[in-house]
C-alpha positions as CSV (number, residue, x, y, z in Angstrom):
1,X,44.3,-221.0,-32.9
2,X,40.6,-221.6,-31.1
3,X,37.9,-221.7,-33.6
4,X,36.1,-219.0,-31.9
5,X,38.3,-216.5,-31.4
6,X,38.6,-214.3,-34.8
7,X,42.3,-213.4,-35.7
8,X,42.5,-210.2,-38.2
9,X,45.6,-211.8,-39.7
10,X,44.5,-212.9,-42.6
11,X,42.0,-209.7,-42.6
12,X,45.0,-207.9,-42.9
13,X,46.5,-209.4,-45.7
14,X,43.3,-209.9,-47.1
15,X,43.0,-205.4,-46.9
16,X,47.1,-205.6,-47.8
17,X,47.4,-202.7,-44.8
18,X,50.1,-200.6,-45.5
19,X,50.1,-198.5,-42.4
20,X,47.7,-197.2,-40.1
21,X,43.9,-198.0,-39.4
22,X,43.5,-201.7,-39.0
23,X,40.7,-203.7,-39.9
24,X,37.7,-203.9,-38.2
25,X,38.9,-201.3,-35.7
26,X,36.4,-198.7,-35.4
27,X,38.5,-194.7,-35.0
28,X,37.7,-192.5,-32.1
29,X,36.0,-189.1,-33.3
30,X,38.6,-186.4,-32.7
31,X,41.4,-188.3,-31.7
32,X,44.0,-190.3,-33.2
33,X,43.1,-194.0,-31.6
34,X,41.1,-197.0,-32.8
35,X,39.4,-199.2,-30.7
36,X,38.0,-203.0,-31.1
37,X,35.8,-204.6,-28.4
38,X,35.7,-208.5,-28.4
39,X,33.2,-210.0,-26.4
40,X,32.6,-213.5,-25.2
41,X,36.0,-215.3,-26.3
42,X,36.4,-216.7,-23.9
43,X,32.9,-216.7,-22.3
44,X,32.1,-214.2,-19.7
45,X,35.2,-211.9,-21.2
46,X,35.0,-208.5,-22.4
47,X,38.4,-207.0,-24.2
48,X,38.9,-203.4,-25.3
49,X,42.1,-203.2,-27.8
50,X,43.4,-199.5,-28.1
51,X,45.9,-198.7,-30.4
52,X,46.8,-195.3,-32.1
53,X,46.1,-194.7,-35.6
54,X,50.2,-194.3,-36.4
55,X,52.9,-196.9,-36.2
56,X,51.4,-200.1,-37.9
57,X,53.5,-199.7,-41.4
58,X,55.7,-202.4,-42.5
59,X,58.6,-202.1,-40.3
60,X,57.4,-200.7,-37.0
61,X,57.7,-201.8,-33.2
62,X,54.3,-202.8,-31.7
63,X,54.5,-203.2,-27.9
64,X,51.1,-205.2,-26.7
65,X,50.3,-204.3,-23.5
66,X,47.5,-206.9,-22.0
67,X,46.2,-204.9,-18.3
68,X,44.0,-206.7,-16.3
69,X,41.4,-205.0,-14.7
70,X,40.8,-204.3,-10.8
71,X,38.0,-206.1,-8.8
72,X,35.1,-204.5,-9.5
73,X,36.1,-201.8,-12.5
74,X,34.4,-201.7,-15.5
75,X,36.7,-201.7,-18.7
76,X,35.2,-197.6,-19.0
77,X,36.1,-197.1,-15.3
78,X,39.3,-198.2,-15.7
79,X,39.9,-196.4,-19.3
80,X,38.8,-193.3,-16.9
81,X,37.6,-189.6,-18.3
82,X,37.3,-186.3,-16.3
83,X,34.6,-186.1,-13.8
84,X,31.7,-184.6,-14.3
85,X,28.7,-183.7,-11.5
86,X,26.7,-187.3,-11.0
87,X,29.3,-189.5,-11.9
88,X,30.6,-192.2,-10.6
89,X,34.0,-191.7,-8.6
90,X,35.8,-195.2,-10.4
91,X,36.4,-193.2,-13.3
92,X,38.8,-191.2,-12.1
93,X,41.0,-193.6,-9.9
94,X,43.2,-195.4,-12.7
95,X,43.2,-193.4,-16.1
96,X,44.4,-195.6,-17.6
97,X,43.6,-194.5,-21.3
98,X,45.4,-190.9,-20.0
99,X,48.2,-192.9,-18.8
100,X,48.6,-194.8,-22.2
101,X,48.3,-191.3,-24.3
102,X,51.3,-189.9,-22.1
103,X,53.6,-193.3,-22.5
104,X,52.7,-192.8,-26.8
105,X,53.9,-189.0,-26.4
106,X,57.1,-190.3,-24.5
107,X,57.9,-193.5,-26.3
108,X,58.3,-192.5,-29.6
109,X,60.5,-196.0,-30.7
110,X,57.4,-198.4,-30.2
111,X,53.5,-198.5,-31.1
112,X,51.9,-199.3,-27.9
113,X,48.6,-200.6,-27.9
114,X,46.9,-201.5,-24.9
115,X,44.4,-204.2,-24.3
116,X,42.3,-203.8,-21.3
117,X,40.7,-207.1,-20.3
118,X,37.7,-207.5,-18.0
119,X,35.4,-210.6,-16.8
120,X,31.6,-210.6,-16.6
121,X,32.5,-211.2,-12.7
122,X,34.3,-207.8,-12.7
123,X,37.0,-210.2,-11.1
124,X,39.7,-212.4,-12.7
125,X,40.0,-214.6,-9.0
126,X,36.4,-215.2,-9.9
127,X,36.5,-215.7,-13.5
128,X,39.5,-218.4,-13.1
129,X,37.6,-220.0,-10.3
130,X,34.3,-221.0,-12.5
131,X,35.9,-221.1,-15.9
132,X,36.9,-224.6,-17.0
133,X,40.3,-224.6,-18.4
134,X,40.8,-221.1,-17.4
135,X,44.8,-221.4,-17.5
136,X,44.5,-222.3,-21.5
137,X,41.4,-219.8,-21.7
138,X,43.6,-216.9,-20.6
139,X,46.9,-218.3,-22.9
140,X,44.0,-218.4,-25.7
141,X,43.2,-214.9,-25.4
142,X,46.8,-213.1,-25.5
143,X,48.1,-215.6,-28.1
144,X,44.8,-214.9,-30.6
145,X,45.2,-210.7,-29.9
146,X,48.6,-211.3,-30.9
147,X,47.8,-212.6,-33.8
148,X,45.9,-209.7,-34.7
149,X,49.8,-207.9,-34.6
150,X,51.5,-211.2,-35.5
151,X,53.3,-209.2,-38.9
152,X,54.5,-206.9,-36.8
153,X,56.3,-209.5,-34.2
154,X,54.5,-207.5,-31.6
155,X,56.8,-207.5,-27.9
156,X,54.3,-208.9,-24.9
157,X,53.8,-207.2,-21.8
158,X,51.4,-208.6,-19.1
159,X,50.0,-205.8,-16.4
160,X,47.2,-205.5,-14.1
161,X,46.1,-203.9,-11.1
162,X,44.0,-205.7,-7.7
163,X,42.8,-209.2,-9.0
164,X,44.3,-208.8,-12.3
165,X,47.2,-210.7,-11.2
166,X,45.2,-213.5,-11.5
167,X,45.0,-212.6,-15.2
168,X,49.2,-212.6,-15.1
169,X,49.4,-215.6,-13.0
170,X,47.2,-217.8,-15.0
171,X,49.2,-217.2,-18.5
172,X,52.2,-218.3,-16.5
173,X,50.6,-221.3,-15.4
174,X,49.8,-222.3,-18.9
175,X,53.6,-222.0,-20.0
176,X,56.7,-224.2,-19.4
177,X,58.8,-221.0,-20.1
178,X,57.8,-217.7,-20.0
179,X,57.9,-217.1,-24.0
180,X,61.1,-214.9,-25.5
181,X,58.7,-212.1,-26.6
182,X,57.2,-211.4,-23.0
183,X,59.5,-208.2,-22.4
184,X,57.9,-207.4,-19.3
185,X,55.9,-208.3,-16.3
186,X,54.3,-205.9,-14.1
187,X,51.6,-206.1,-10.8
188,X,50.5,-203.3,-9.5
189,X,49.6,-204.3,-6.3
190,X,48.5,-206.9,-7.6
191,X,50.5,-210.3,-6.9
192,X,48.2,-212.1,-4.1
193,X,48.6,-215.5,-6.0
194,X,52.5,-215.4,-5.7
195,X,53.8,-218.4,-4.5
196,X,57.7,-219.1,-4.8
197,X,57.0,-223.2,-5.6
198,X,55.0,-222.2,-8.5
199,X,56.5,-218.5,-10.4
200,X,59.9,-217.8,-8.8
201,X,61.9,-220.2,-10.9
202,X,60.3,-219.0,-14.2
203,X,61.0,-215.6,-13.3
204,X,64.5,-216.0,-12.7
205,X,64.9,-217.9,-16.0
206,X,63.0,-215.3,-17.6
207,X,65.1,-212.4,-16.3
208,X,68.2,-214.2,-17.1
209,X,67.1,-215.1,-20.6
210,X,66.8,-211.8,-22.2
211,X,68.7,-208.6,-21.5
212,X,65.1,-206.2,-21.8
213,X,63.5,-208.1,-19.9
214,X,61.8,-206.1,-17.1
215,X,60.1,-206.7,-13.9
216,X,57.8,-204.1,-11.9
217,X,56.4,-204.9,-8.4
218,X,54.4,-201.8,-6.8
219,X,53.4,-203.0,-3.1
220,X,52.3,-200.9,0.2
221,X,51.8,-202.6,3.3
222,X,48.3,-203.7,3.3
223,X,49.1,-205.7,6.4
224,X,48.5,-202.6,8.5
225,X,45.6,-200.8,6.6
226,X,42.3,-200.3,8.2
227,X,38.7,-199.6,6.7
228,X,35.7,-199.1,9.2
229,X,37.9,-200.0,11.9
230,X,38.6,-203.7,10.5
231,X,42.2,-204.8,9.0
232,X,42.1,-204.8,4.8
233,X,43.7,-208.4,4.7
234,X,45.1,-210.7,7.3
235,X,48.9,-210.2,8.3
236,X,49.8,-213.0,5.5
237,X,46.9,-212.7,2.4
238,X,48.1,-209.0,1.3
239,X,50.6,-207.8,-1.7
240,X,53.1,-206.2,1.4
241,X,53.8,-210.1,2.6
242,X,53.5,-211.7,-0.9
243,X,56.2,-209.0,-2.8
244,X,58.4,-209.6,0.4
245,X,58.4,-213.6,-0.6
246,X,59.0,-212.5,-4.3
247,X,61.8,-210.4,-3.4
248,X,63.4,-212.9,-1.1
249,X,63.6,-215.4,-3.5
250,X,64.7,-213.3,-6.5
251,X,67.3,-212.1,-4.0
252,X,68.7,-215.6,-4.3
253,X,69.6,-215.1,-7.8
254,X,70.3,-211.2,-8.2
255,X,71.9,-208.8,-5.8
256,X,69.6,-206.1,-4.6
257,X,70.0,-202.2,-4.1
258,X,67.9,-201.1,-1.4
259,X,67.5,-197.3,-1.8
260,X,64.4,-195.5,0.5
261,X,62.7,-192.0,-0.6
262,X,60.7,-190.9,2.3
263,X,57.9,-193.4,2.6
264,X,59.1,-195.7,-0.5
265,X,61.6,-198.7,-0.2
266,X,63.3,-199.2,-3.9
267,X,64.7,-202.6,-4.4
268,X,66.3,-203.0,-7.5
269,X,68.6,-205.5,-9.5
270,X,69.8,-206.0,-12.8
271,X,70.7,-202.0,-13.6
272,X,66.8,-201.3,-12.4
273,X,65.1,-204.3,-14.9
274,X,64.0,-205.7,-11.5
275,X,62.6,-203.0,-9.6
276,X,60.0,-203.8,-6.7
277,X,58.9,-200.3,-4.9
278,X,57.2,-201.0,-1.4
279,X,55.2,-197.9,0.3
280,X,55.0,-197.8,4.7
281,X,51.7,-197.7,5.9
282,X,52.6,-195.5,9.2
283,X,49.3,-193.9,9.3
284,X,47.1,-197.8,8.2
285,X,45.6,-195.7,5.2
286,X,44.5,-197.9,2.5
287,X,46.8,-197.2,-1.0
288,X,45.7,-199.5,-3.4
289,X,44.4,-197.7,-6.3
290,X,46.2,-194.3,-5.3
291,X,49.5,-196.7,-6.3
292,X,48.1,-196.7,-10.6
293,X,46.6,-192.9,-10.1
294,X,49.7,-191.5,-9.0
295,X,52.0,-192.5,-12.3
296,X,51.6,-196.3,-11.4
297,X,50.8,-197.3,-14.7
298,X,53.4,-195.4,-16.5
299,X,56.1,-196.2,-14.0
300,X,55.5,-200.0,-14.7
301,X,55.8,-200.0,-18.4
302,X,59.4,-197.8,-18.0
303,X,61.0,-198.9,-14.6
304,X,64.6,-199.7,-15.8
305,X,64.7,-197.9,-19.4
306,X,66.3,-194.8,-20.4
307,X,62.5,-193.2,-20.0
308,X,62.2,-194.0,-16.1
309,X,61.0,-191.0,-13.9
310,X,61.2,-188.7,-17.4
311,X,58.1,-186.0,-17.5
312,X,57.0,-187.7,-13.7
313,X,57.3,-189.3,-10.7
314,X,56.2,-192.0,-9.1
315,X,53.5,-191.7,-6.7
316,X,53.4,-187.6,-7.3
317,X,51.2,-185.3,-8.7
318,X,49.6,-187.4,-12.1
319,X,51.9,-186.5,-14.9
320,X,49.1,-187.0,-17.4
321,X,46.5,-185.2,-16.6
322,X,46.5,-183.0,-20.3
323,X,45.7,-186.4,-21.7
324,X,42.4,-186.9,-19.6
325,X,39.4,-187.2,-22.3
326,X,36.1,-185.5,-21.6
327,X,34.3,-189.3,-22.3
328,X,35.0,-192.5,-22.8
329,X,33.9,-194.2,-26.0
330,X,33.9,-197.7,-26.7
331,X,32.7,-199.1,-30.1
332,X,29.9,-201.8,-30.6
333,X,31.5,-205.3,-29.6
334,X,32.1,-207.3,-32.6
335,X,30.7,-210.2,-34.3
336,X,32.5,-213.7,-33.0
337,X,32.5,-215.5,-36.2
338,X,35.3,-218.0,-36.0
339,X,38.2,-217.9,-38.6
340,X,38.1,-219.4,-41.4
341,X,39.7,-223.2,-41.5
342,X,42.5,-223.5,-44.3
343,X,40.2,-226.7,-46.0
344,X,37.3,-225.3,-45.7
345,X,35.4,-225.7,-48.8
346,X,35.0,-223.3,-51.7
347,X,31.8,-222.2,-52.9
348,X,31.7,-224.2,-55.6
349,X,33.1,-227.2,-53.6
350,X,30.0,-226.7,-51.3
351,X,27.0,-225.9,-53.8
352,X,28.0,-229.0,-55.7
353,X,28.0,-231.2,-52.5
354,X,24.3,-229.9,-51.1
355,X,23.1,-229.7,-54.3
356,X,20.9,-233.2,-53.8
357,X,20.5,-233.1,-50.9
358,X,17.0,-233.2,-48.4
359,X,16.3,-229.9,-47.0
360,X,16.9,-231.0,-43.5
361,X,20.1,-232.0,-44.4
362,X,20.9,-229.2,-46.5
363,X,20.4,-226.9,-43.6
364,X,22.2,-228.5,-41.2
365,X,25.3,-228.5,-44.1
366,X,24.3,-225.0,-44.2
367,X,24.9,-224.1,-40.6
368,X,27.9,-226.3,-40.0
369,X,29.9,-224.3,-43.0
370,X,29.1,-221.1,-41.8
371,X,29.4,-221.6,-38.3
372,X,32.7,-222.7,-38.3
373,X,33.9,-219.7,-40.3
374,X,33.6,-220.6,-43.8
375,X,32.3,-217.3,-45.3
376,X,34.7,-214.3,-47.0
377,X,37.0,-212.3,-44.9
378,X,34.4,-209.0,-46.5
379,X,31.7,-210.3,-44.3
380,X,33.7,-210.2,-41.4
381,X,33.6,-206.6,-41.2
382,X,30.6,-204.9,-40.3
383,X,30.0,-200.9,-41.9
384,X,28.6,-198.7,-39.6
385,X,25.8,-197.0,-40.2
386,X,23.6,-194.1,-38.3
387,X,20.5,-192.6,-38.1
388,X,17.5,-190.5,-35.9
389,X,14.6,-192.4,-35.3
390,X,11.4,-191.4,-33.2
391,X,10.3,-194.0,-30.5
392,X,6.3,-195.0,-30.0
393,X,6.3,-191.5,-28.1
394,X,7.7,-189.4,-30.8
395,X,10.8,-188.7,-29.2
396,X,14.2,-188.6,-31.9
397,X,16.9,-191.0,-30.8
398,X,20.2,-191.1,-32.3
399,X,21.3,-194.5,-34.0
400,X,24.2,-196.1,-34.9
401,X,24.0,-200.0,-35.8
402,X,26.7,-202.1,-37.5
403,X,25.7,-204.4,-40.6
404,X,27.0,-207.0,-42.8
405,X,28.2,-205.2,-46.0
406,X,26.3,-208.0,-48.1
407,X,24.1,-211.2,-47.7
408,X,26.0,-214.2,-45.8
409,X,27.5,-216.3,-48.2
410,X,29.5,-219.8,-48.2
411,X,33.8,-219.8,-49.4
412,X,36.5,-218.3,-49.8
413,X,37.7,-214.3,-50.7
414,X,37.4,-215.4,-54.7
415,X,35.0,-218.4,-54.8
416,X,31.5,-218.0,-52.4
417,X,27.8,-218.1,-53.5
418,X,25.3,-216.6,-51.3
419,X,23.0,-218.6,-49.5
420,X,19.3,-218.6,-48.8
421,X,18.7,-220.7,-45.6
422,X,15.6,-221.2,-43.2
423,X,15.2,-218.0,-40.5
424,X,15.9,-221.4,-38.1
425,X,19.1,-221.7,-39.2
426,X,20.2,-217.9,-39.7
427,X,18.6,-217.5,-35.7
428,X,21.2,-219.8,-34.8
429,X,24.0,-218.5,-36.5
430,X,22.6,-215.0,-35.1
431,X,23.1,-216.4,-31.7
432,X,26.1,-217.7,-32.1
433,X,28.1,-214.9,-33.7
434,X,26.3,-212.5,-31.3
435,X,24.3,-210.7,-34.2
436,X,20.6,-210.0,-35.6
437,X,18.0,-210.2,-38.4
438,X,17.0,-207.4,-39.1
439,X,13.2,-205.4,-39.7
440,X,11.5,-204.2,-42.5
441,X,12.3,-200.8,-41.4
442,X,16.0,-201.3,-41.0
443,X,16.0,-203.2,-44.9
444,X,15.1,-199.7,-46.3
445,X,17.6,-197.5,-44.0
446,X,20.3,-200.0,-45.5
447,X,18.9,-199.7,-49.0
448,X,18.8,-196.0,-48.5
449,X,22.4,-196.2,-47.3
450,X,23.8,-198.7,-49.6
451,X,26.7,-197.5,-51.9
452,X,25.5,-200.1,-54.6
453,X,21.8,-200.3,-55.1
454,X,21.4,-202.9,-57.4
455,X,18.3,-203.9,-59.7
456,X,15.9,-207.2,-58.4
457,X,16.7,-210.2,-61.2
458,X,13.7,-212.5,-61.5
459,X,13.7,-216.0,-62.6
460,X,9.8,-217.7,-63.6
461,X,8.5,-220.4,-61.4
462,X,9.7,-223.6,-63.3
463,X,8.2,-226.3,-60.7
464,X,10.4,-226.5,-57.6
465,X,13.7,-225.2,-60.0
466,X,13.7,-221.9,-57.9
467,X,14.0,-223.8,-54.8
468,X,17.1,-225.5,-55.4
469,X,20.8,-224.8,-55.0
470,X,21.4,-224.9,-59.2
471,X,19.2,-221.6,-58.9
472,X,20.6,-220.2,-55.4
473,X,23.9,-220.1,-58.0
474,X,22.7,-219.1,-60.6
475,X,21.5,-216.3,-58.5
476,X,24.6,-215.5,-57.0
477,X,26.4,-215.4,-60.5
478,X,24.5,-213.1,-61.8
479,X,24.5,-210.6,-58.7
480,X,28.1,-211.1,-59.5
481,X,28.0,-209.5,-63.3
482,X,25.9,-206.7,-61.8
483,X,28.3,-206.1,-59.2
484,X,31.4,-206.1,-61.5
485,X,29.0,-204.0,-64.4
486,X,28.5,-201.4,-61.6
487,X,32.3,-200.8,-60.1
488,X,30.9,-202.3,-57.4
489,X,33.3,-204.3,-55.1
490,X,33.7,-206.6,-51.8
491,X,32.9,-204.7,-48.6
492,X,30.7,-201.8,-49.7
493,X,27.2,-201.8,-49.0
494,X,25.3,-203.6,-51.6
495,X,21.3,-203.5,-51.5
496,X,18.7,-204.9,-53.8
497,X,19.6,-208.2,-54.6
498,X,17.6,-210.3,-52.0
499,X,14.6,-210.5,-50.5
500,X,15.6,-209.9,-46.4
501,X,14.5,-212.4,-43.9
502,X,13.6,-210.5,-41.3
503,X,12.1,-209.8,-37.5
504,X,8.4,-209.3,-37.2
505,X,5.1,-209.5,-34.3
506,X,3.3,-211.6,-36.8
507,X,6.1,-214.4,-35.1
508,X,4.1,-214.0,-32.3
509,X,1.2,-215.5,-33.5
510,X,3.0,-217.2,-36.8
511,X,5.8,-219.4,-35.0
512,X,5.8,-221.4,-37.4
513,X,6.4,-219.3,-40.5
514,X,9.0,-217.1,-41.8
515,X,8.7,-213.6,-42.8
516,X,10.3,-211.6,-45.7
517,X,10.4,-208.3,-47.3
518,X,12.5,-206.5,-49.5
519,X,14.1,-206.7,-53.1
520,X,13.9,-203.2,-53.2
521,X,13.5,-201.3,-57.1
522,X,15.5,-197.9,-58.2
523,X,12.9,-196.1,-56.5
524,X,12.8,-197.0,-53.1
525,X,10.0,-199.4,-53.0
526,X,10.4,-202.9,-52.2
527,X,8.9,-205.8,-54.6
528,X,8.2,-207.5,-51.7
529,X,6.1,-206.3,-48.7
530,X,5.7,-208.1,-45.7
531,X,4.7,-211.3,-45.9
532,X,4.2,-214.5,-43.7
533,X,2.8,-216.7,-45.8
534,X,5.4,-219.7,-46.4
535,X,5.9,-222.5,-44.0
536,X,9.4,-221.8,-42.0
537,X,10.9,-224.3,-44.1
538,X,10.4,-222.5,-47.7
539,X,13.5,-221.3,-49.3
540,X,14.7,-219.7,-52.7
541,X,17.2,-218.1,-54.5
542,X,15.4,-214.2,-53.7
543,X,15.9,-215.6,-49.4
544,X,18.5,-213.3,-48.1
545,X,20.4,-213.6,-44.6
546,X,21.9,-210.0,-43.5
547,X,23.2,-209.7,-40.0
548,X,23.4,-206.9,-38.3
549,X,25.5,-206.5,-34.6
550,X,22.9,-207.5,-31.8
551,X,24.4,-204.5,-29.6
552,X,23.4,-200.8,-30.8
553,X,23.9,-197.4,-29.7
554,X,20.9,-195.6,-28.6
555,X,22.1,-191.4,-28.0
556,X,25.6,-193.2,-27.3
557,X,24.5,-195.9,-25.3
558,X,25.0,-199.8,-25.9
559,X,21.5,-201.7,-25.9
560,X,20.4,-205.1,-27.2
561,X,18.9,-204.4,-30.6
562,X,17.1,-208.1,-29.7
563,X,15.7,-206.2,-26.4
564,X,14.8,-203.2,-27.5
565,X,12.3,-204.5,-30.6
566,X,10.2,-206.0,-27.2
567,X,10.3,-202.4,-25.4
568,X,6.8,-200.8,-25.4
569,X,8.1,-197.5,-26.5
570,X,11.3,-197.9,-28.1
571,X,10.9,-200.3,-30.5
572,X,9.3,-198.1,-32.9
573,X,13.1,-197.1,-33.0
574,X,14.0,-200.3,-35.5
575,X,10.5,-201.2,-36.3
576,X,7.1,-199.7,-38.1
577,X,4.7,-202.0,-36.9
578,X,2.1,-201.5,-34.4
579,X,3.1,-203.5,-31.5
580,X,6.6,-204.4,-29.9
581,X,7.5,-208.1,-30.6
582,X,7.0,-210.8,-27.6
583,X,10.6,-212.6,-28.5
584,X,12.0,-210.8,-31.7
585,X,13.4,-213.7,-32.5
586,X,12.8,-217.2,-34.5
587,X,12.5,-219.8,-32.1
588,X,14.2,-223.1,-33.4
589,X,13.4,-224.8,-30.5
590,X,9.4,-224.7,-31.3
């Protein structure tokens, strides 16, 4: 497992899910699917997992369906909704998400959950191309989503359409065999990098190994098309002459039916689990995407089962056009913090060990823990919370940001101790988990929102005592007793027990400082205002760390919480100061 990809297997046990909405999923308003967005793992990646909110109890089928985007689709493109006035035509030419909801009202034996996968390239060729180890990159991705599904012994199928091959083609480069639980490989006009040297053998042996396993070629010949009066691809560099090498060799080891339906050549062997549909070209019209629109998707994931050409047809009038959404909606991205290592240190373990040591050092301890993954599974999953909020102009915007349920804290589920650390140090761990500090203004909306507003505990200045870990848990045990005095447990929204660290102008002029407000009383009103009076270095036990997601919603749309505090007239969105900030950020690098 790669450090930086989270698994939600051990949030799973950790939640002891019984059936339906998994962790950290976020539920789609008025209808039954949950979505998760990973970003960045692997860089320059984007992943969308979809999965309905039935079919995840103990004994249950999940079929994982990995579908790697087209050239120059957008994961919400490719998702698709209808078509309003304005918009842009790419999201009506795959509908995928449509295609998906008509296979989960057909297939009733198997959860399927579909994982749409895109590059920041908008092109897999691309992606592999400048990625460094992209052949264990791409094996990392489907063997850490699977993981995710791993108690349910999740079936694999790998699918794309146009350059997604790449996606399908890469994961077979990075195995000996193609693993028993692939149950299906599909390309939608897709298979440019076929080459017989390097896939034909582990196809056959795949085929031959398991008696479900399926695979779906859709091809038309591309060697013909024209656009603009200029062929599409040269006689050899299309999907018409690469299936035709794919089904010559297969050929070798299966016997083919060849069956034609006006303009559509079936070959099929095995009883239909290999089934490889080529479409003439008589008229050089260009049929690449019309291949997914017109049932291409759903004919992949059924060509040779019992549910083949049942409710449609292939390359007919779209069979799922009830299922076409009015909008597409994908959550905020989460937070890559990495899993947690199975000897990472408790707590305890780690309070003693810092506990004499410099403050240089202690940081750097600090940041090593936590950015490796050594905090409780709880803090892993952000709460989502929303809000209306004028701009500079006095316009109302409608908010919704995702925050850290608590302060970040060092160990495990049962032993942790939150830690005050240097706004260097938290910046860093910002940026590298993708998140945010956050203002003044947004430590009162939480507070205001918080299920468990808790009562400020002081400790008197005793020299440097407050300063020291011995205090930070001390602290921490008795935010503990309040919690547990309250009914108060792990994962809800707990306010008033720190002082926040947060984002301000006055870093504009005060680099070298840190800023703090918060420790809010019963009433409303903080103990602290702001104030930028300690050197960056100065920490104590009331220092809290909250993160929040660095990606927002603004009236549905995802912005950079980080960018938007610097906008002249929408920062007054997250912030009540005067002026927008310059960076909005601390700058360890001063």
């Amino acid at each position: 497992m790669k450090p930086f990809f989270i698994t939600l297997l051990l949030f799973l046990t950790f939640c002891n899910i019984q059936g339906q909405n998994l962790p950290g999923f976020k539920v789609l308003p008025g209808k039954p699917e949950q979505q998760l967005v990973i970003e960045n793992s692997p860089p320059s990646t984007r992943i969308l997992i979809n999965a309905p909110l039935t079919g995840f109890k103990k004994n249950d089928k999940v079929l994982l369906v990995f579908y790697a985007l087209p050239n120059g689709n957008t994961i919400e493109q490719t998702f698709g909704k209808k078509i309003n006035k304005g918009d842009d035509w790419h999201y009506d030419i795959q509908q995928i998400g449509a295609q998906t909801r008509f296979l989960r009202h057909l297939i009733k034996r198997e959860t399927i959950v579909t994982v749409y996968l895109e590059t920041r390239q908008k092109s897999w060729p691309e992606w592999v191309a400048n990625t460094r180890d992209s052949v264990n990159a791409v094996k990392g991705i489907v063997d850490n989503i699977k993981a995710i599904f791993s108690q349910w012994d999740p079936h694999i199928i790998l699918n794309g359409h146009s350059g997604g091959g790449r996606f399908i083609f890469s994961y077979l480069n990075s195995v000996e065999k193609i693993p028993d639980n692939v149950v299906r490989i599909s390309f939608l006009d897709s298979n440019y990098g076929y080459e017989d040297s390097r896939y034909g053998l582990k196809l056959v042996h795949w085929l031959k190994s398991g008696k479900n396993n399926c695979l779906c070629t859709l091809a038309y010949n591309d060697s013909v098309a024209i656009y603009n009066g200029k062929p599409v691809v040269s006689p050899t560099g299309g999907t018409w002459y690469r299936t035709g090498l794919m089904q010559k060799y297969l050929a070798q080891s299966f016997h083919f039916k060849i069956l034609g339906n006006d303009t559509l050549i079936w070959h099929s062997a095995l009883s239909k689990r290999i089934e490889i549909i080529l479409k003439s070209n008589p008229g050089n019209k260009i049929y690449h995407t019309i291949q997914v629109e017109r049932n291409g998707f759903i004919h992949s994931m059924v060509s040779g089962t019992r549910y083949e050409k049942r409710g449609y047809e292939y390359f007919a009038k779209r069979a799922y056009s009830d299922y076409i959404g009015d909008s597409v909606l994908i959550p905020i991205r989460r937070l890559n913090i990495p899993v947690r290592k199975n000897d990472a240190e408790t707590g305890t373990d780690f309070m003693r060990r810092i506990a004499s040591l410099p403050l240089r050092e202690r940081e750097e301890e600090i940041y090593r823990s936590i950015s490796t993954g050594n905090i409780p599974d709880f803090l892993r999953y952000t709460l989502t919370l929303k809000g209306e909020f004028a701009d500079s102009e006095g316009k109302l915007h409608q908010i919704i940001y995702e925050t850290m349920p608590d302060y970040l804290a060092i160990g495990n589920n049962h032993d942790y101790c939150r830690i005050p650390m240097n706004p260097f140090t938290a910046q860093k761990l910002a940026d590298l988990f993708g998140g945010s500090l956050i203002t003044s203004k947004l430590s009162d909306h939480i507070y205001q929102m918080a299920e468990k507003q808790l009562v400020p505990f002081y400790y008197k200045p005793e020299g440097n005592a407050n300063e020291l870990p011995g205090k930070f848990e001390e602290h921490n045990n008795q935010i503990e007793n309040q919690l547990g005095e309250s009914g108060g447990k792990n994962g809800q929204l707990v306010a008033g027990i720190k002082k926040d660290v947060i984002l301000s102008s006055r870093l504009d002029s005060l680099p070298g400082k840190v800023v703090i407000y918060g420790w809010h009383k019963p009433d409303g009103n903080p103990v602290q205002p702001v104030y930028s009076g300690h050197v960056y270095w100065y920490v104590d036990y009331s220092h809290g760390i909250r993160l929040i997601n660095n990606q927002v919603l603004v009236d549905g749309e995802p912005r950079l919480f980080s960018e938007l505090l610097k906008d002249p007239v929408l920062y007054r969105i997250f912030s009540n100061e005067k002026t927008p900030m310059k960076n909005a950020r601390y700058n360890y690098s001063h």
